[in-house]
C-alpha positions as CSV (number, residue, x, y, z in Angstrom):
1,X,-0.8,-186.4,-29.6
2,X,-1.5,-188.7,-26.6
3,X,-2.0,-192.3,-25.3
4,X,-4.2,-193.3,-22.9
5,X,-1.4,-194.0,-20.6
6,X,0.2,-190.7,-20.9
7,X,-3.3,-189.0,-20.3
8,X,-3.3,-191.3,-17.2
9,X,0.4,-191.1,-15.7
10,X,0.2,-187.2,-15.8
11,X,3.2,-187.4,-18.3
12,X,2.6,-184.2,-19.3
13,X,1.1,-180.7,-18.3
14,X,-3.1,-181.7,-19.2
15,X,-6.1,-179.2,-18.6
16,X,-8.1,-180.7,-15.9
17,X,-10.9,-180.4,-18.5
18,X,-9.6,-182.7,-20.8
19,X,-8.6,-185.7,-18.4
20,X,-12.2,-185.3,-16.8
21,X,-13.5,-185.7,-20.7
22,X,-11.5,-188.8,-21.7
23,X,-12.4,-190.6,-18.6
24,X,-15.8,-189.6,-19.4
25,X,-15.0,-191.1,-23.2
26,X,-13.3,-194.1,-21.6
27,X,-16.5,-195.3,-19.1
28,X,-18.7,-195.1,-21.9
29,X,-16.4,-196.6,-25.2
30,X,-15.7,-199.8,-22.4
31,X,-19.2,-200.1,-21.8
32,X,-20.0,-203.9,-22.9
33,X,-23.0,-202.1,-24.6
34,X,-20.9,-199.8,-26.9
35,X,-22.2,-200.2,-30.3
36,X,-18.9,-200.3,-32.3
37,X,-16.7,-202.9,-30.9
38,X,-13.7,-202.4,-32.9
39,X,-13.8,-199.0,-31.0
40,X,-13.9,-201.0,-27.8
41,X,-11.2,-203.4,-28.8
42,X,-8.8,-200.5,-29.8
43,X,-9.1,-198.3,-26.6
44,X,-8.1,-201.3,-24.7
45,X,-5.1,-202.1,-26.9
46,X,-4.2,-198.6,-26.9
47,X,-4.7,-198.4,-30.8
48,X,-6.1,-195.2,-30.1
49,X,-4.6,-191.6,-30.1
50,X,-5.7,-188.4,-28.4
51,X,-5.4,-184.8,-28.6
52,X,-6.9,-181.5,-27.4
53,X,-7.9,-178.1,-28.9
54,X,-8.5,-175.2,-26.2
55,X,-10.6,-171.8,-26.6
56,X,-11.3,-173.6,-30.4
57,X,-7.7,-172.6,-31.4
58,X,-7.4,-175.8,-34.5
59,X,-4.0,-173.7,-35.6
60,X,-1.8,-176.9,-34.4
61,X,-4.7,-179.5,-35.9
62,X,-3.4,-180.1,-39.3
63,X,-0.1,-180.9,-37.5
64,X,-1.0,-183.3,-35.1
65,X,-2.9,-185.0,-38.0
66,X,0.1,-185.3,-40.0
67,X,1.5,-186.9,-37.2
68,X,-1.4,-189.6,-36.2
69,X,-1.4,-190.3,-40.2
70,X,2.4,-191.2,-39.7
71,X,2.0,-193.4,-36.7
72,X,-0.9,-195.2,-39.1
73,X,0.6,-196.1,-42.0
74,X,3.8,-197.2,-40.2
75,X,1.5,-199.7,-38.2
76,X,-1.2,-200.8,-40.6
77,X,-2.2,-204.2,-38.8
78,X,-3.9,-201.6,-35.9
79,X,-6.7,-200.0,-36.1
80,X,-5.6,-196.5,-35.0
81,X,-7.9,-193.4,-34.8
82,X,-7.2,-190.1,-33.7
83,X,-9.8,-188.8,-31.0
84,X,-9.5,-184.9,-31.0
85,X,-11.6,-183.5,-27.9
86,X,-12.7,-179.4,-28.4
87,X,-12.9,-177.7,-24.4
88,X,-16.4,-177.0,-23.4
89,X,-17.8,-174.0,-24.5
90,X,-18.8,-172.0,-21.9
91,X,-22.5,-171.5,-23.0
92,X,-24.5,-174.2,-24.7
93,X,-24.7,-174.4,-28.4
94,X,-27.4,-175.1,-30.8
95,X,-26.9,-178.2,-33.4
96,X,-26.7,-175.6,-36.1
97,X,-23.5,-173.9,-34.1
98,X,-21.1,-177.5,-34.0
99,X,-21.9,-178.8,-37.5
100,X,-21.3,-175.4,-39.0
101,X,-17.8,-175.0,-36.6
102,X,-17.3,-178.9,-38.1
103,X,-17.3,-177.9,-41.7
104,X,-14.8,-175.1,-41.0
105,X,-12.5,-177.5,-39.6
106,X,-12.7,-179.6,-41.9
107,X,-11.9,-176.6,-44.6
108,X,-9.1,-175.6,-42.5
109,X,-7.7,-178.9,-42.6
110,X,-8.0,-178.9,-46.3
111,X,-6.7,-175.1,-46.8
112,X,-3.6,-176.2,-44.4
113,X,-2.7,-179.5,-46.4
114,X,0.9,-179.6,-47.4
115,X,0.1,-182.6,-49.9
116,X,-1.9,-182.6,-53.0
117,X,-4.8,-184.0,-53.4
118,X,-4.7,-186.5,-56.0
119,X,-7.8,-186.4,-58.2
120,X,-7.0,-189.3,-60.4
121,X,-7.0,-191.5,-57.2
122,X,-9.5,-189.9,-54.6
123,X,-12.4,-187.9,-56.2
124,X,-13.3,-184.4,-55.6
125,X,-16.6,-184.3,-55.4
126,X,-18.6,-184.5,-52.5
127,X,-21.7,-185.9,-54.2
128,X,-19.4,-188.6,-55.8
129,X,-20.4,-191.6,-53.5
130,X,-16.4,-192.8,-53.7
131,X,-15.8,-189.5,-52.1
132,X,-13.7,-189.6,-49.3
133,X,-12.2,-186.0,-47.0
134,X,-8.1,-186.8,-47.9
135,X,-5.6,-185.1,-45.6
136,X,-1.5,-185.8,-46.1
137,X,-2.9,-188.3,-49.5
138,X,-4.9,-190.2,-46.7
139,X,-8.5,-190.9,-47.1
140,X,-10.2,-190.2,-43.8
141,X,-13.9,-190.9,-42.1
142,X,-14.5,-188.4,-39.4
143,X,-17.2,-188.5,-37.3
144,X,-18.5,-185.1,-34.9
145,X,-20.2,-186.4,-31.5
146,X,-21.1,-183.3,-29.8
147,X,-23.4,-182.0,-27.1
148,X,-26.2,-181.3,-29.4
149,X,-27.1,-184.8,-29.8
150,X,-30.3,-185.0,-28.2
151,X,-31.8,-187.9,-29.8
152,X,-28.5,-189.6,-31.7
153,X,-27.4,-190.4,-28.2
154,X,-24.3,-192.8,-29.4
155,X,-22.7,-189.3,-30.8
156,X,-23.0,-187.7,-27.3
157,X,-20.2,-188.2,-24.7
158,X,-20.6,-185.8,-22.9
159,X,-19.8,-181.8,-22.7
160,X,-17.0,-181.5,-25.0
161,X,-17.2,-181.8,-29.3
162,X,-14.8,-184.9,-30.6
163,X,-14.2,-185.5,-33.7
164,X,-12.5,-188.7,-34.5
165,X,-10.4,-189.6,-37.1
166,X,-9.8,-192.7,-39.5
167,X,-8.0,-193.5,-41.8
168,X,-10.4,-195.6,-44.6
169,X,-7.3,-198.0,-44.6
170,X,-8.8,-199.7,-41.3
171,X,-12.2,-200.9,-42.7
172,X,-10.2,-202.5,-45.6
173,X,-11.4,-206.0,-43.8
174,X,-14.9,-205.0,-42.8
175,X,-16.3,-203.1,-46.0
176,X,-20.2,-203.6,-46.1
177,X,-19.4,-206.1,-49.1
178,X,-18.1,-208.7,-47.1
179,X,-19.2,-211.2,-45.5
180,X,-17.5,-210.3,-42.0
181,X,-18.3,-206.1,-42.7
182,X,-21.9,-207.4,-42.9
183,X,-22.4,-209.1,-39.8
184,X,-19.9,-206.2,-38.0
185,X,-22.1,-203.7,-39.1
186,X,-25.4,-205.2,-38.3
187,X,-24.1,-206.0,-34.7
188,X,-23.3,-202.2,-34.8
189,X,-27.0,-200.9,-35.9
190,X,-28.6,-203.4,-33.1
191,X,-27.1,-201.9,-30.3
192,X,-27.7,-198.0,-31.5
193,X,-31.0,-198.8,-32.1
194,X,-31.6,-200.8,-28.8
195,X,-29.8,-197.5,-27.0
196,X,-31.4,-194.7,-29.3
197,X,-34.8,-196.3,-29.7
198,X,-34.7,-194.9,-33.1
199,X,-34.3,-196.3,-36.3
200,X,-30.9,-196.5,-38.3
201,X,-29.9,-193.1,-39.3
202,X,-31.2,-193.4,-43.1
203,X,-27.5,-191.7,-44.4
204,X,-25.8,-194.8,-42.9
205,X,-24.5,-196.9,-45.4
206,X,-21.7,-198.9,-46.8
207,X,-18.5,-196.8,-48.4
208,X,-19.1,-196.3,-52.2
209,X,-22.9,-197.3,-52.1
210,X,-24.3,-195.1,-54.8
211,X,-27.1,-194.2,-53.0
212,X,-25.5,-193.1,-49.7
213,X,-22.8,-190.1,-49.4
214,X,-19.9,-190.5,-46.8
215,X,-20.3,-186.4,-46.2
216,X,-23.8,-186.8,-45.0
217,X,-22.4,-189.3,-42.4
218,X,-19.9,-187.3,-40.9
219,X,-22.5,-185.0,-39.1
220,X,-25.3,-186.8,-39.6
221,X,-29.2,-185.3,-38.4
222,X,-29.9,-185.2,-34.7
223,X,-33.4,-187.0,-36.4
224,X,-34.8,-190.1,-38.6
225,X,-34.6,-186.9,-41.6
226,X,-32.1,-187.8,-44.5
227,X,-30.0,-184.5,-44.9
228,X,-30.7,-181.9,-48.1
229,X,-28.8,-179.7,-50.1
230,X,-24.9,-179.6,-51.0
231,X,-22.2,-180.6,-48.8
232,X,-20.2,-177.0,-47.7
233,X,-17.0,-178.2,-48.0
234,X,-15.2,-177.3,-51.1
235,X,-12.2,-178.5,-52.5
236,X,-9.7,-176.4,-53.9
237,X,-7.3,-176.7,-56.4
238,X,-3.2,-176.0,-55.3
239,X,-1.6,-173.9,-57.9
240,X,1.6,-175.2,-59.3
């Protein structure tokens, strides 16, 4: 897991791929036109956190998760998030190809978790609109921006998948019931609709509105279509 500054200072032995990727990442999240300003705000305080998965090996993923989640709840006045960059594949891939290899992550993740996952206090079900993807007893939002984004422009930055990672503890100010969440979010949908001349993805919506599911959000249609069917993650039970 990296800073910005260690990216930058060379600290440590990085794939020219990756610092060419988050200087891509950096131009465009600084960009006074960025829709989500609390993303802007965080990659100039250094709030943020990096890492990097090469030839798709996510064997040290559930790891470095562990770790960002540490860092998080020891500091939990700052916005963290933990940007994971995937090198470029060496062919393009369809839409189909990332948001399936998103879901197996995302399984892995689950399959790989030392903690239980507390049903009493997180739900289980996908299609429960309080459900939330808990890693380490954290609820987490994560969100795929990958090269397949041909019309949901603000989850393309470039060659590279990233998935990016936050803990639901950093909206606790800014929930789409409040009066400050309202206005953030608004601000948010004006500038990815002035940059994707399309409407507001329809699965958008506020945590725990019943008629919105946080799964559908995390790889949401590369369209104005509201996504069908069941969510393929599954959640599996530890045995004691």
């Amino acid at each position: 897991m990296l800073t910005k500054n260690e990216i930058k200072q060379d600290l440590f032995t990085i794939p020219s791929w990756f610092k060419m990727a988050h200087q891509n990442w950096e131009n465009i999240i600084l960009q006074k036109d960025f829709p989500c300003h609390f993303g802007t705000i965080a990659e100039k305080m250094g709030h943020l956190r990096y890492s990097y998965i090469e030839n798709n090996d996510i064997s040290g993923l559930p790891n470095t998760l562990r770790e960002f989640l540490t860092l998080s709840r020891t500091f939990t006045h700052c916005r963290h998030a933990l940007v994971v960059f995937f090198e470029p594949e060496l062919q393009s891939k369809s839409f189909e190809y990332y948001q399936d290899f998103f879901w197996k992550i995302i399984q892995f993740l689950h399959e790989h978790d030392d903690k239980e996952w507390i049903e009493e206090d997180f739900p289980t079900n996908p299609d429960d609109p309080n459900w939330e993807f808990v890693f380490d007893g954290d609820p987490i939002f994560i969100s795929a921006n990958m090269p397949a984004y041909k019309q949901r422009i603000t989850r393309n930055f470039g060659q590279c998948l990233i998935l990016i990672f936050q803990p639901r503890r950093i909206f606790s100010d800014i929930s789409h019931t409040s009066k400050q969440g309202k206005k953030a979010i608004h601000l948010i949908r004006s500038k990815v609709e002035a940059i994707e001349h399309l409407p507001i993805h329809p699965d958008l919506g506020g945590f725990g509105d019943p008629s919105k599911r946080e799964w559908k959000q995390y790889v949401i249609t590369d369209d104005y279509t509201s996504r069908d069917g069941q969510c393929p993650f599954h959640y599996t039970r530890r045995r004691k």
